[in-house]
N, C-alpha and C positions, 0 to 999 in steps of 0.2 A: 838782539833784534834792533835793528836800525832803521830810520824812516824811509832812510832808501830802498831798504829792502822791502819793506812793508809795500813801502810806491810801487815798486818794479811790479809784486806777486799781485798787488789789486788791480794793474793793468792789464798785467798777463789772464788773471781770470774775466776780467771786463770785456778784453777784445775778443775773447772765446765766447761772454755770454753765459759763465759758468757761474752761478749765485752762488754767493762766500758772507761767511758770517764771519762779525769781530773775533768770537773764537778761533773759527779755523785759520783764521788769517792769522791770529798770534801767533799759533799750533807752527803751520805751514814757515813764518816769517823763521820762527824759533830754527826751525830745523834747514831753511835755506844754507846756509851758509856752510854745513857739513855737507851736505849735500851736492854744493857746488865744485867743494874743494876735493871731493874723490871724487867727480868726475875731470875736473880741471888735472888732477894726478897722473889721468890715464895718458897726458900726451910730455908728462916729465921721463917716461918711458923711451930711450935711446930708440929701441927695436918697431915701438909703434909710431912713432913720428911724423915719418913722411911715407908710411906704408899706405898700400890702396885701400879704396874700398872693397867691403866683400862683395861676393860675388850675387848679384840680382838672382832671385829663384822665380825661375820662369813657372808657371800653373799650367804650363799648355803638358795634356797626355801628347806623350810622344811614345813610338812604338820600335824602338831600336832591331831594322833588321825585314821593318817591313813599311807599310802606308803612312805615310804622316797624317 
């Protein structure tokens, strides 16, 4: 755990307004950096790199074949 990481996680819950205790912030610090580092993985990935986004899921009922 590093104080930078420590800085970053207390501002990240600060600017949300989300109360953090000493503990969970060592907890949360402790495990930042695994964390990071499988998501930061996901774009060492050739295939996902510069692929789209997925596709937005629309909520509208829609009735295929008749009234919208």
């Amino acid at each position: 755990m590093t104080q930078q990481t420590t800085t970053f996680l207390s501002a990240v819950y600060a600017a949300e307004k989300i109360p953090l205790t000493d503990a969970e912030l060592a907890r949360f610090a402790g495990r930042y950096p695994l964390a990071r580092a499988a998501a930061d993985s996901m774009f060492e990935l050739a295939e996902a790199k510069y692929e789209s986004p997925a596709t937005v899921f629309s909520a509208l009922a829609r009735n295929p074949g008749g009234p919208q």
